[in-house]
C-alpha positions, -999 to +999 in steps of 0.1 A: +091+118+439+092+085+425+089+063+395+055+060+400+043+088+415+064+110+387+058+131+357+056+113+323+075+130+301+066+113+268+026+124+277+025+150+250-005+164+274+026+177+296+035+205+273+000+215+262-008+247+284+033+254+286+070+243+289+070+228+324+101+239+339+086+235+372+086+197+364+122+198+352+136+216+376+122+193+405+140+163+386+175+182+385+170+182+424+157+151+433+162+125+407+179+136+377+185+106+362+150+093+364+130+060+356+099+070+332+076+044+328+057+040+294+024+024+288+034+013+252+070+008+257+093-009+279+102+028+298+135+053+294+157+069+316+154+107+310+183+128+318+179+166+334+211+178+340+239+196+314+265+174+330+251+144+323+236+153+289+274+163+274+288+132+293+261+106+272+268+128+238+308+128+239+300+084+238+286+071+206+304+040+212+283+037+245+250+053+238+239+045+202+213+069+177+215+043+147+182+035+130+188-005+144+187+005+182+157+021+183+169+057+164+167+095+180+134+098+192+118+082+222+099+053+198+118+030+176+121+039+145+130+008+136+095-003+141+068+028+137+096+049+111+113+082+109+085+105+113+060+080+133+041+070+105+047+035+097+065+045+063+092+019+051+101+041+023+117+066+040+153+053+044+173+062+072+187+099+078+224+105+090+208+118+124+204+081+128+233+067+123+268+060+147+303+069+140+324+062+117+293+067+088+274+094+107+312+111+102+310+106+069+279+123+061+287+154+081+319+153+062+301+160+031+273+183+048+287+209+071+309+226+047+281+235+028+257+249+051+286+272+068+274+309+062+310+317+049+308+291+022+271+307+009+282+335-010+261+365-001+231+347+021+230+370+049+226+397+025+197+376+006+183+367+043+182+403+052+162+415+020+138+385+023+132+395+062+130+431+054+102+425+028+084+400+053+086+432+076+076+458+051+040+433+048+031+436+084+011+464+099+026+481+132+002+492+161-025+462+155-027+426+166-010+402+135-005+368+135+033+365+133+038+329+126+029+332+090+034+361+087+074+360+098+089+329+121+079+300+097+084+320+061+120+332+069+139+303+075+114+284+051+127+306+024+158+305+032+154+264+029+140+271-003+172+292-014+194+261-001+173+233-019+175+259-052+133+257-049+106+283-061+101+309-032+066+301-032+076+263-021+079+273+010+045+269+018+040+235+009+071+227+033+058+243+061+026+219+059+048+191+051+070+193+080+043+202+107+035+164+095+064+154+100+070+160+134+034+165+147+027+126+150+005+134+185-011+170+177-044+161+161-041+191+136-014+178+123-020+141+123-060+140+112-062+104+101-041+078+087-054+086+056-046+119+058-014+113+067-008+092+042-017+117+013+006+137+026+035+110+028+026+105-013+022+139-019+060+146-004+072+117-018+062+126-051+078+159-047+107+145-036+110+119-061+109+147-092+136+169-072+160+134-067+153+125-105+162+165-114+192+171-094+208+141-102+203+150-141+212+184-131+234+189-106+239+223-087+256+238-060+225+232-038+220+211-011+193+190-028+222+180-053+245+174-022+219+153-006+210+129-040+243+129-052+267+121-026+285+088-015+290+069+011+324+049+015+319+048-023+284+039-027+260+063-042+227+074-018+196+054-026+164+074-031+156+062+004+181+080+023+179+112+002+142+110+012+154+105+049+179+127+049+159+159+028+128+152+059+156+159+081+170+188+062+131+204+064+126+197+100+161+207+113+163+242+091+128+252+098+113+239+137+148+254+156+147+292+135+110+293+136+105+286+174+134+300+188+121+338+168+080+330+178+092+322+213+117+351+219+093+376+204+071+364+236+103+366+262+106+402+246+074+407+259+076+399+289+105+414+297+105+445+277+138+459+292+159+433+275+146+443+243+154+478+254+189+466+254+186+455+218+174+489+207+202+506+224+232+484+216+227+461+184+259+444+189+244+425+218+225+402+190+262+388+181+259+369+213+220+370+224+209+353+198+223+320+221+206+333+247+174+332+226+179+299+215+185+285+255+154+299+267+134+283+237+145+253+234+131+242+207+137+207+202+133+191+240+150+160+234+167+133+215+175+099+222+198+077+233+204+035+234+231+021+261+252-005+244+265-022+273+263-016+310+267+019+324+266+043+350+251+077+345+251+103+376+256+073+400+230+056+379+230+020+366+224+017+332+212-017+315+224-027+279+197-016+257+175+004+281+164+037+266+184+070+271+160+101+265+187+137+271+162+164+279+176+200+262+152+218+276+155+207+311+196+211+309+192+248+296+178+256+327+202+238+350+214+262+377+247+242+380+257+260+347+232+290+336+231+318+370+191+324+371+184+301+346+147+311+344+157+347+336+156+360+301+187+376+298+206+389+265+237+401+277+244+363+289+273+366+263+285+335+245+270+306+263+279+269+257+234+255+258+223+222+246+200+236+223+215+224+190+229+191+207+261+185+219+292+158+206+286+145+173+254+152+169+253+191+173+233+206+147+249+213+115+228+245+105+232+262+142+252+288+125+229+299+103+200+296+122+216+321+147+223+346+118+187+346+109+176+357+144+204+380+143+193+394+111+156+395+119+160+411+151+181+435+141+155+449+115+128+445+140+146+469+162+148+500+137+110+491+133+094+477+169+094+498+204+081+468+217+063+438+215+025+429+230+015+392+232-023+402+229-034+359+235-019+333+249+001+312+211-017+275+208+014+250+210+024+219+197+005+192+218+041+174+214+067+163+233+096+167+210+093+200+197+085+229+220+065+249+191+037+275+189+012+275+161+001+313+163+015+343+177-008+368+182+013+401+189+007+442+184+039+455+172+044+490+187+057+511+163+091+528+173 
């Protein structure tokens, strides 16, 4: 395989039909650090394997995700914008910036998405996913993506922001937007696009103005109200920063529960496990999360000269660490391709590594934990009856429909 005779892994056409794995795996073999080529860019180096993916994360003075490199995500932000739209308005989110500021902001922000500081959440989580569950019929074919993986965590968001339950709706169209820049469903137009960018904005605008006026306990007031080495947030970076609040609290739950309902499926004995011993969701809910993989990537600019996996590096050449190739690196995970939920509690990439892991992972895992733990007092097993549409993207590793019989228990 070579650089130009190789997969491109920024086609979004690549992860259309499925997550190739295939593809992945034959780059962890034969050239794990690997030259891809882009037809509208000057070309990235995409990374395959766990090793190298930690390595690159543990160096933010080396390998930069500030908004002025280039940002997280295989274009430049600093030229196209956060969500791929061209929108200057949107200031830039704490995702994309370096140490020592990047600190700062996760300073301020994981305290108060820990589950032990939200009094009484998993309680409120469990109600809201039991009456999700009471609304869908057993024994026939249901769409479960409306009906379950996006409402729950979207609710939950909607807790967190201190929004009306029935917001979650709009957010669930607004961030599909967001990160769907090259599925034509959810990118129509430009114009389209950008009525959605001033209907957000709008919303956003109010719930700054409000929660400034107001403040709360609520991570809307965290987000307008904080400061920066002294300096109050702008409207701009509370607009960044709430975009990435959305995205990150509702794309990782809601494809990490459509996607696990499906390995369930398929390997029916591992949810027999579930049924038998609960307690294995402490642990198996990281499991889940490694074989979705959910977000695929994030990216990377060298600041000077390096060497990756015997690899020479250039200053400012592109960095692109793919999740969802190292979660199936056999240098780490035994059988990688197997679904299996007694794994126990496994280190995966799935929520980033260094100073960029994902500050909600913990409560993203007790929202699986929570609805798979009701699902198993209700659901024998699960039937896929069609194969899910997905995301025609090649950031987040999504399905738009779930099609599933729910066999009564």
């Amino acid at each position: 395989m070579t650089a130009t005779t190789g997969p491109d892994l920024k086609n979004p056409d690549l992860y259309l039909d499925r997550a190739p794995h295939e593809v992945f795996a034959r780059l962890r073999r034969d050239q794990p650090v690997y030259w891809n080529p882009e037809a509208d860019g000057s070309g990235f180096w995409a990374l395959t394997r766990y090793a190298d993916i930690v390595e690159v994360s543990k160096r933010p003075d080396l390998f930069s995700s500030a908004h002025d490199n280039g940002g997280h995500r295989i274009f430049n932000e600093n030229e196209v914008g956060l969500t791929g739209a061209g929108e200057t308005a949107i200031g830039v989110p704490f995702i994309s910036l370096d140490p020592p500021v990047h600190t700062q902001y996760r300073k301020f922000i994981m305290p108060a998405v820990a589950p032990g500081r939200l009094a009484g959440i998993e309680e409120r989580i469990t109600a809201r996913c039991a009456a999700l569950l009471d609304k869908i019929a057993l024994d026939e074919p249901v769409d479960l993506v409306p009906l379950l993986s996006a409402p729950l965590p979207l609710l939950t968001l909607t807790e967190l922001l201190d929004l009306p339950p029935d917001m979650w709706i709009k957010l669930y169209h607004w961030t599909n937007a967001f990160v769907g820049e090259d599925d034509p469903e959810f990118r129509q137009s430009p114009e389209a696009m950008a009525a959605v960018m001033g209907e957000f904005m709008a919303f956003a605008q109010q719930l700054f103005t409000d929660r400034r006026a107001t403040p709360g306990t609520n991570i809307a007031t965290l987000l307008a109200t904080m400061q920066v080495n002294g300096v109050p947030v702008t409207f701009n970076e509370f607009l960044g920063n709430l975009i990435l609040t959305l995205v990150g609290a509702n794309e990782t739950t809601r494809n990490s529960l459509s996607h696990s309902i499906v390995a369930f499926s398929d390997n029916p004995d591992q949810w027999d496990r579930i049924r038998e011993d609960r307690e294995l969701l402490k642990n198996g809910v990281r499991e889940m999360v490694r074989y979705a993989s959910p977000v695929m990537h994030m990216r990377r600019t060298a600041m000077a000269d390096v060497e990756i996996g015997g690899q020479a590096i250039r200053r400012g050449q592109k960095v692109v660490m793919w999740y969802i190739a190292a979660n199936r690196d056999e240098a780490v995970f035994a059988d990688p391709d197997r679904f299996d939920i007694g794994r126990g509690n496994i280190q995966h990439l799935a929520f980033g590594s260094g100073q960029h892991v994902c500050v909600g992972s913990r409560l993203a895992e007790m929202q699986l934990r929570v609805a798979f733990g009701l699902l198993a007092g209700r659901v024998r097993r699960f039937e896929v009856t069609g194969p899910p549409r997905r995301f025609r993207s090649n950031f987040i590793n999504g399905l738009k429909n779930l099609d599933t019989r729910l066999v009564s228990a």
